[in-house]
C-alpha positions as CSV (number, residue, x, y, z in Angstrom):
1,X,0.0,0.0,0.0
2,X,1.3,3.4,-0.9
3,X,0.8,6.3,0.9
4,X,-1.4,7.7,-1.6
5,X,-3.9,5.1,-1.4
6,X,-3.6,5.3,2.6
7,X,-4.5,9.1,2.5
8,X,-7.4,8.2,-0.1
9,X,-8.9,6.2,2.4
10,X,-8.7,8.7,5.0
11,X,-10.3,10.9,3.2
12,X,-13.3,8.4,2.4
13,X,-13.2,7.8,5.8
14,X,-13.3,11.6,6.8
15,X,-16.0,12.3,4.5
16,X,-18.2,9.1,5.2
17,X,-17.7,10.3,8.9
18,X,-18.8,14.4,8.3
19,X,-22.0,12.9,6.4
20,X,-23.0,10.7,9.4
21,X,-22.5,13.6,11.7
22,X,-24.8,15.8,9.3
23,X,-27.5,13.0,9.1
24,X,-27.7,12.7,12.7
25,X,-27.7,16.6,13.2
26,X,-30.8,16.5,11.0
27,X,-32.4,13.6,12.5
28,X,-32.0,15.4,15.8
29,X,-33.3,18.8,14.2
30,X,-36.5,16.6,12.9
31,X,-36.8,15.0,16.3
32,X,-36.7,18.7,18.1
33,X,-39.8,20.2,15.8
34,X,-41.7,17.2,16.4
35,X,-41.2,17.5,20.0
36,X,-42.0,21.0,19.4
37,X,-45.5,20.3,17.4
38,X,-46.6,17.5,19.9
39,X,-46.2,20.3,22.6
40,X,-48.3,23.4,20.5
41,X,-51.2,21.1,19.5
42,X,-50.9,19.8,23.5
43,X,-51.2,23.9,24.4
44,X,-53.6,24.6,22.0
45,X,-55.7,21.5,22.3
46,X,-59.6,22.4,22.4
47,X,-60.6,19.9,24.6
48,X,-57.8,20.9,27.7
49,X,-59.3,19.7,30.7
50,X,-60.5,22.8,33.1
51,X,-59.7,22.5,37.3
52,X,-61.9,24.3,39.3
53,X,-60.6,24.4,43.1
54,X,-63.5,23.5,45.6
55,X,-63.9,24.2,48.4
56,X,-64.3,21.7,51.3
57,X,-66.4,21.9,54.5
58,X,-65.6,20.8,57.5
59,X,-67.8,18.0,59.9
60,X,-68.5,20.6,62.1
61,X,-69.2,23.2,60.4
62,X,-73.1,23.7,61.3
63,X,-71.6,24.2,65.0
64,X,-69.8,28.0,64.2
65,X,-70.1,28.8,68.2
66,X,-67.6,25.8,68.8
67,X,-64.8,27.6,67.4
68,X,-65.3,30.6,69.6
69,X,-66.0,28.5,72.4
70,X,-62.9,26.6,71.9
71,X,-60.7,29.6,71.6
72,X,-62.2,31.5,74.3
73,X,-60.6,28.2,76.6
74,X,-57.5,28.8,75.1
75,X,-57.1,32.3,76.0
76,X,-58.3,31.6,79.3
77,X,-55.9,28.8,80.0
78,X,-53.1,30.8,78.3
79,X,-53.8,33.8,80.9
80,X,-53.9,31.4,84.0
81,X,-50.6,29.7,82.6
82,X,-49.3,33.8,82.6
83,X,-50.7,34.8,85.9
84,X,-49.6,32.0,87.8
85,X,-46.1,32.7,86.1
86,X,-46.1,36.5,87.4
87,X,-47.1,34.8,90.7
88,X,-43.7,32.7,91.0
89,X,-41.6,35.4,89.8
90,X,-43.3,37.8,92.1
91,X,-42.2,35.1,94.7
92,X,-38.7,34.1,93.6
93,X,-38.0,38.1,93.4
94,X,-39.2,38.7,96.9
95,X,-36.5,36.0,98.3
96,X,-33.5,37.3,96.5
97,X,-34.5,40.6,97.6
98,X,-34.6,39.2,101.0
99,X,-31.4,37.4,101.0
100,X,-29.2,40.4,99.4
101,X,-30.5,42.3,102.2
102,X,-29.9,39.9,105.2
């Protein structure tokens, strides 16, 4: 084999390569605008199915006074829980005052 014919067959080589490459750009090309069809008539389909939020009711909802009822206890508890606390620190700052004094 000369070197001739080696450098012919590189070059077929080359070239048969460089087509391949351009046939799979455009197969990849075709593949994208179909993609990209599929999604328009998806968008602009006529019959897109339409979500309405609804919203749901509770089990107790025909008893509204509950709610108030239940957070009026909570209050109450919660000032209990805060005047019992000012009651113990009431107490605990009487005794330091008493021992830094005696």
């Amino acid at each position: 084999m000369t070197s001739e014919s080696v450098s012919v067959g590189l070059d077929r080589h080359r070239h048969r390569q460089k087509e391949l490459e351009h046939r799979e750009r455009i197969l990849r090309e075709r593949e994208v605008e179909l993609r990209l069809r599929e999604m328009e008539t998806k968008i602009h389909a006529t019959d897109a199915a339409f979500h309405q939020t609804v919203k749901h009711q509770l089990e107790n909802s025909h008893k509204p006074w509950m709610k108030k009822v239940i957070l009026g206890g909570k209050l109450f508890a919660l000032s209990v829980v805060a005047l019992v606390a000012v009651r113990i620190a009431s107490v605990l700052a009487r005794f330091i005052i008493i021992a830094a004094l005696g």
